[in-house]
MARLUMFI-347316 format. One record per residue (C-alpha): residue in three letters; chain; x, y, z. Coordinates in steps of 0.1 Angstrom, whole numbers, padded with zeros to 4 digits. Layout:
BEGIN
+------+------+-------+-------+-------+
: code : unit :     X :     Y :     Z :
+------+------+-------+-------+-------+
:  ALA :    A :     X :     Y :     Z :
...
+------+------+-------+-------+-------+
//
This chain:
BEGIN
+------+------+-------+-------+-------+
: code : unit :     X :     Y :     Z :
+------+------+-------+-------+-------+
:  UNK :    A :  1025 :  1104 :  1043 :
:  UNK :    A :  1027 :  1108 :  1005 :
:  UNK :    A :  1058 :  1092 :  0983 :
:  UNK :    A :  1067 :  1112 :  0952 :
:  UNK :    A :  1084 :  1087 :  0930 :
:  UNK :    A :  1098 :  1096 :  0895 :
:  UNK :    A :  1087 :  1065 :  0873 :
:  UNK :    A :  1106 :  1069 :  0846 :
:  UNK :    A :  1146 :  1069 :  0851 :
:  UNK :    A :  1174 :  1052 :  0869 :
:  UNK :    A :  1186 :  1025 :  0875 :
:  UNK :    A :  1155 :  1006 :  0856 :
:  UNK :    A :  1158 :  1025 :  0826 :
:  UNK :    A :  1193 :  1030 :  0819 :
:  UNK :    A :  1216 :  1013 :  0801 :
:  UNK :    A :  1222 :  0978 :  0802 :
:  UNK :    A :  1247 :  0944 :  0796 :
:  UNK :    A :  1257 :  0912 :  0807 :
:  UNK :    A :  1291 :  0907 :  0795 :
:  UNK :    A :  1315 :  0871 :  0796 :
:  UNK :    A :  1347 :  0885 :  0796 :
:  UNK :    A :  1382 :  0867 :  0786 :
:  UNK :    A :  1384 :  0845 :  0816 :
:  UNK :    A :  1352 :  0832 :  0818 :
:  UNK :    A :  1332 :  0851 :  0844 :
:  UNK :    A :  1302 :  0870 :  0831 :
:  UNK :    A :  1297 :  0913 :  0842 :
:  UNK :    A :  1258 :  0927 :  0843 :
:  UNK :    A :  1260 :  0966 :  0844 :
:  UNK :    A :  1229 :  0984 :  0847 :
:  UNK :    A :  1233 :  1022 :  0847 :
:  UNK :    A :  1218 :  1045 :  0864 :
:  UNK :    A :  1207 :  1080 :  0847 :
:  UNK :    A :  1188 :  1112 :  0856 :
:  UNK :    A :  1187 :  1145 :  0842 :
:  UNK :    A :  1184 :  1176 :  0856 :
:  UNK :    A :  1149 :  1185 :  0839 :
:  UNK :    A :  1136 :  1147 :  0850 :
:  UNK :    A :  1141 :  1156 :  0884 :
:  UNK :    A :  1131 :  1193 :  0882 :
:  UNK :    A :  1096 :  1178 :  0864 :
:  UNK :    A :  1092 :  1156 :  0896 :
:  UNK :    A :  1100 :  1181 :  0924 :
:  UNK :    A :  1074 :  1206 :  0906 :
:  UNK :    A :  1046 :  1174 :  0915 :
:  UNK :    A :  1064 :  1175 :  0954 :
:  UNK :    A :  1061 :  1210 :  0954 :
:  UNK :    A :  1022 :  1214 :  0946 :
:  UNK :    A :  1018 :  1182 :  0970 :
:  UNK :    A :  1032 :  1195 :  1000 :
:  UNK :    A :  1015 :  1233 :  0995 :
:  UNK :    A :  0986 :  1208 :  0996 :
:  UNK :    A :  0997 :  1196 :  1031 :
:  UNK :    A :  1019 :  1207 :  1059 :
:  UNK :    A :  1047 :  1224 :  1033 :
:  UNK :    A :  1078 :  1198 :  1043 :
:  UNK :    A :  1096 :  1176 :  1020 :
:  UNK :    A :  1121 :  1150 :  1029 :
:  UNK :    A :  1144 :  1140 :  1000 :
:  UNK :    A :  1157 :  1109 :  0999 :
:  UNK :    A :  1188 :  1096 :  0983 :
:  UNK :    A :  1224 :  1083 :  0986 :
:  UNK :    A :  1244 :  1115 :  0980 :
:  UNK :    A :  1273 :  1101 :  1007 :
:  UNK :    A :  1282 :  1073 :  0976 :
:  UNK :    A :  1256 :  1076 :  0941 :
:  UNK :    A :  1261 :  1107 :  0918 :
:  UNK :    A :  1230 :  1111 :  0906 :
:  UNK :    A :  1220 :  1114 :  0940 :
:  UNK :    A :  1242 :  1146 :  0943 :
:  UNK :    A :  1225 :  1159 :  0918 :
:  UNK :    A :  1191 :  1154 :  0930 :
:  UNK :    A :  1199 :  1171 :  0960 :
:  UNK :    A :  1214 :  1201 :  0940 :
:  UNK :    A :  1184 :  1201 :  0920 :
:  UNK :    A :  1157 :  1200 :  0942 :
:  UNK :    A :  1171 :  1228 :  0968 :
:  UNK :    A :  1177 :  1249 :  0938 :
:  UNK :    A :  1141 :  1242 :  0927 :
:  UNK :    A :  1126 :  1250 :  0959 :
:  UNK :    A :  1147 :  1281 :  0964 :
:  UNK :    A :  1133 :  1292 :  0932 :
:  UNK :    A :  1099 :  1282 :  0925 :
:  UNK :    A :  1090 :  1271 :  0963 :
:  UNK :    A :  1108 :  1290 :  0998 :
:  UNK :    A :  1074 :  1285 :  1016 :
:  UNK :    A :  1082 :  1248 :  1016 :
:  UNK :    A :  1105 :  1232 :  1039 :
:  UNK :    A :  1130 :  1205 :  1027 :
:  UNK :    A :  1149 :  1180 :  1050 :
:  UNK :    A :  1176 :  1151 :  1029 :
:  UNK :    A :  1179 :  1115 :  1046 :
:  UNK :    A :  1202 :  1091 :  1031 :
:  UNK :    A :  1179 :  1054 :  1020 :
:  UNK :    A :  1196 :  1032 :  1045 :
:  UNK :    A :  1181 :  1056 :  1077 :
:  UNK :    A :  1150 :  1070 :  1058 :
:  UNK :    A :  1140 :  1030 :  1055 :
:  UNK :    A :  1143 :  1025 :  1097 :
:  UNK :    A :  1129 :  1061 :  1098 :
:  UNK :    A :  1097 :  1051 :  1087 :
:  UNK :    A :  1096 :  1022 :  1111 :
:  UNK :    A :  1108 :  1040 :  1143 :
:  UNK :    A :  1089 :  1073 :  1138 :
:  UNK :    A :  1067 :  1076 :  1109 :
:  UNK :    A :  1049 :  1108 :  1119 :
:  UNK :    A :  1080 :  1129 :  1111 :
:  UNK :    A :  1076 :  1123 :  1072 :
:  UNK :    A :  1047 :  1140 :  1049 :
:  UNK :    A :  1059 :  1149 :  1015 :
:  UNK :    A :  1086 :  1118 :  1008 :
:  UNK :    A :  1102 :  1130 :  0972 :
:  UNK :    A :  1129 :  1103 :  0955 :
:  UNK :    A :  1137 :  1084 :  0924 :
:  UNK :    A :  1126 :  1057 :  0911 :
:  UNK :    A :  1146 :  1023 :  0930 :
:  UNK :    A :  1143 :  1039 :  0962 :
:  UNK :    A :  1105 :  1049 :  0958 :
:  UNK :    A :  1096 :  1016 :  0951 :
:  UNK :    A :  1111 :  1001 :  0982 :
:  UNK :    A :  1098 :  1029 :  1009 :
:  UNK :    A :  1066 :  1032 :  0987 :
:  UNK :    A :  1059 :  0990 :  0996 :
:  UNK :    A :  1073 :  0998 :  1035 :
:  UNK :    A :  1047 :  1027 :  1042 :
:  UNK :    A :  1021 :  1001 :  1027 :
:  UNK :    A :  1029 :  0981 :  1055 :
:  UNK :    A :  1026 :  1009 :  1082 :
:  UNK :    A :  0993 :  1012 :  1071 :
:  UNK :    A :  0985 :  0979 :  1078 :
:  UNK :    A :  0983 :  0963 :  1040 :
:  UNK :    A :  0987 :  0971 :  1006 :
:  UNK :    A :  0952 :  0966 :  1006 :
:  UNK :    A :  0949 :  1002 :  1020 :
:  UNK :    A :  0974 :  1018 :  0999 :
:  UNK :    A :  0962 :  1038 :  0969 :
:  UNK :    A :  0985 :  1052 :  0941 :
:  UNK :    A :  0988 :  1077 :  0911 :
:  UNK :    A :  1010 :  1077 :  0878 :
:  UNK :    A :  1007 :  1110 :  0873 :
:  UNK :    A :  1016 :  1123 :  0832 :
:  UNK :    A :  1036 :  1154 :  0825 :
:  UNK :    A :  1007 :  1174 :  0810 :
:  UNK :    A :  0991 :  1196 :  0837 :
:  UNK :    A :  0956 :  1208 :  0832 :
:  UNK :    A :  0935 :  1239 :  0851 :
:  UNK :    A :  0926 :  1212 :  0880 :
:  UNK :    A :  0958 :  1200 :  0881 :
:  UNK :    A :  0978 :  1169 :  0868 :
:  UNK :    A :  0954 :  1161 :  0842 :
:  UNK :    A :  0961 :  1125 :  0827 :
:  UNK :    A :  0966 :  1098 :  0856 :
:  UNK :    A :  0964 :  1061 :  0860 :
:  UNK :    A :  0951 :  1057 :  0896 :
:  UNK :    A :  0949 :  1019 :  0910 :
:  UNK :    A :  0958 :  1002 :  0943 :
:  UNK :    A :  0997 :  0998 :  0947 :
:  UNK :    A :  0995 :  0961 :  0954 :
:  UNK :    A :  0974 :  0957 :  0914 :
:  UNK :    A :  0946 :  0938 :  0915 :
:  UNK :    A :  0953 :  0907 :  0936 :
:  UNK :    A :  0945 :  0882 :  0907 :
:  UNK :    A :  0952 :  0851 :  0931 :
:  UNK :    A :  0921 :  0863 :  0950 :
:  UNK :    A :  0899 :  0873 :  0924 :
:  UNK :    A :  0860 :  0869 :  0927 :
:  UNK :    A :  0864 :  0856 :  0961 :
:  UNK :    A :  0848 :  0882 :  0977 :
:  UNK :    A :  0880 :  0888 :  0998 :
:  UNK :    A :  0900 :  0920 :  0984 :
:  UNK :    A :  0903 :  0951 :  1004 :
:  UNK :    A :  0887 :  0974 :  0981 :
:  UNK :    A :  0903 :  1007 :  1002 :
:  UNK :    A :  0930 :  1010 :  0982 :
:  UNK :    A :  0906 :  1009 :  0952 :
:  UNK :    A :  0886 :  1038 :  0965 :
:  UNK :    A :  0914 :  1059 :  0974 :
:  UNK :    A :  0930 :  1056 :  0940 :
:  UNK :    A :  0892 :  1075 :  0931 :
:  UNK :    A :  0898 :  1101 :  0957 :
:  UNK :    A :  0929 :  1105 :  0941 :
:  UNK :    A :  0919 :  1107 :  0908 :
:  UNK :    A :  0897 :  1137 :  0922 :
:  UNK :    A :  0922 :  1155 :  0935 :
:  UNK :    A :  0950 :  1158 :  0911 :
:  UNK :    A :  0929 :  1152 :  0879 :
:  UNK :    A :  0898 :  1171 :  0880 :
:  UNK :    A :  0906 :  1193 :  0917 :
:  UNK :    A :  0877 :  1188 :  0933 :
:  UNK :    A :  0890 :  1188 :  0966 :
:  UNK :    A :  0862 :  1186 :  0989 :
:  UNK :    A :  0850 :  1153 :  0974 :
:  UNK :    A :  0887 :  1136 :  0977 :
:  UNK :    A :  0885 :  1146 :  1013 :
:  UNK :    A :  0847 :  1128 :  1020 :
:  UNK :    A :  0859 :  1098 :  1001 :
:  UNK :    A :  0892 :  1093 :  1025 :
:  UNK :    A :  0869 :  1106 :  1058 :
:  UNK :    A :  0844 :  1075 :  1047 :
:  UNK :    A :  0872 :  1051 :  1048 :
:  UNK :    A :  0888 :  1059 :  1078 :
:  UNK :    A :  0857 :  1061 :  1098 :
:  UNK :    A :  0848 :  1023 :  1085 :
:  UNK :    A :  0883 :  1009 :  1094 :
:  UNK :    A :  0880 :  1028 :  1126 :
:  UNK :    A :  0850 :  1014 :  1136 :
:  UNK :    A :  0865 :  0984 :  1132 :
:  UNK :    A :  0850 :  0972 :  1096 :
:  UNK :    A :  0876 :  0954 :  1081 :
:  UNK :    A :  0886 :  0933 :  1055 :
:  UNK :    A :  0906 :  0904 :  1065 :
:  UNK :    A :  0943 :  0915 :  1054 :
:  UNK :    A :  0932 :  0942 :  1082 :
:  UNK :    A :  0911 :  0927 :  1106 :
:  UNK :    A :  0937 :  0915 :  1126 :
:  UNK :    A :  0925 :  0885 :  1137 :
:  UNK :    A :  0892 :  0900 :  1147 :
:  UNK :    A :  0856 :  0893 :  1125 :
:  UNK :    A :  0861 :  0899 :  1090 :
:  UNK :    A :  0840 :  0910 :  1062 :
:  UNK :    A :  0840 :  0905 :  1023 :
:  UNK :    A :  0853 :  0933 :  0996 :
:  UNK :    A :  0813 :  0938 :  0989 :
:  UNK :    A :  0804 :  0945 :  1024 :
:  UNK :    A :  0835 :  0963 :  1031 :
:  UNK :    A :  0825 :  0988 :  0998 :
:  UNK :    A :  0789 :  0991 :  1012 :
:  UNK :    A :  0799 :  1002 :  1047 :
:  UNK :    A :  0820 :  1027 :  1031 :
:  UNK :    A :  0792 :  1042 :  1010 :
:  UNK :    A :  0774 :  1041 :  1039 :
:  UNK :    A :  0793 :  1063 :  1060 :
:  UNK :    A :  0802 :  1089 :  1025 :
+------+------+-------+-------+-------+
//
């Protein structure tokens, strides 16, 4: 699976107050705001993703209550009409994509929402995977070069795990698939993304594994864990 999450609206970017009113009790508002370009910009990144993969995106919102969500869903099926009618597009509602993912995760590839909801499913498929150890992640900007996405920021979704630092303890997967990443949507070389997410799997499913994945089985270190992988690349 693969989460498209537009970074930079809603609910954490909108407007904002905390208010005491006239008897005493105190109102936060936060606001949230999206545009019809902001979401057209981030259905264009689902769109090349998914022609990428099996050609299915599920949208994810709250259209039954949140008017933003409305228009997303207006949005994107217009996009996709337009730009995109080889792809596929399903719409679940938060609430049942979130149990979704736990009760059948193979049914999702392309997962396209904004920015609240992303963060939550984005941290929940870390943990179908096992760890956030194992979960890489791109911040892909607007400018688009011949490869692809151009300008990125690729690291692990769980950051760098500062409370474990030089230990010799971090699962450096993540790491490495932020590189294969980087490959992909920044310079398009394909073939090398692939061998660089082959080598990891084969590792993990040969059962060498850091300890956030081990499972209560033997363990090894983030240097040992990187060598196996090079190893096997």
């Amino acid at each position: 699976m693969v989460c498209i999450r537009e970074l930079t609206g809603g609910l954490y970017f909108g407007p904002k107050s905390t208010t005491t009113l006239a008897d005493g009790d105190i109102e936060a508002i936060d606001t949230m705001v999206y545009r019809k370009s902001e979401i057209e910009r981030i259905t264009d990144v689902a769109i090349a993703t998914a022609r990428a993969r099996r050609k299915h995106i599920t949208l994810v919102d709250k259209a039954n209550v949140l008017q933003t969500s409305v228009l997303w869903r207006k949005v994107v099926a217009d996009r996709l009409k337009a730009t995109a009618p080889d792809i596929t597009l399903a719409v679940m509602y938060i609430d049942n994509a979130a149990m979704q993912l736990i009760l059948k995760p193979g049914q999702f590839d392309v997962l396209l929402t904004e920015n609240m909801f992303g963060d939550i499913i984005s941290d929940e498929m870390a943990v179908i995977c096992g760890s956030l150890g194992m979960m890489a992640s791109a911040s892909l900007g607007a400018n688009h070069n011949r490869h692809g996405f151009g300008y990125g920021l690729f690291e692990p979704s769980g950051g760098t795990a500062p409370d474990i630092a030089g230990q010799d303890k971090a699962n450096p997967c993540a790491q490495i698939l932020s590189a294969a990443l980087m490959l992909r949507h920044s310079f398009g070389l394909e073939a090398e993304a692939k061998a660089i997410e082959l080598a990891v799997e084969k590792t993990v499913a040969e059962g060498i594994r850091t300890a956030d994945i081990a499972a209560g089985g033997k363990a090894v270190g983030t240097k040992a864990m990187g060598a196996a992988i090079l190893a096997r690349l």
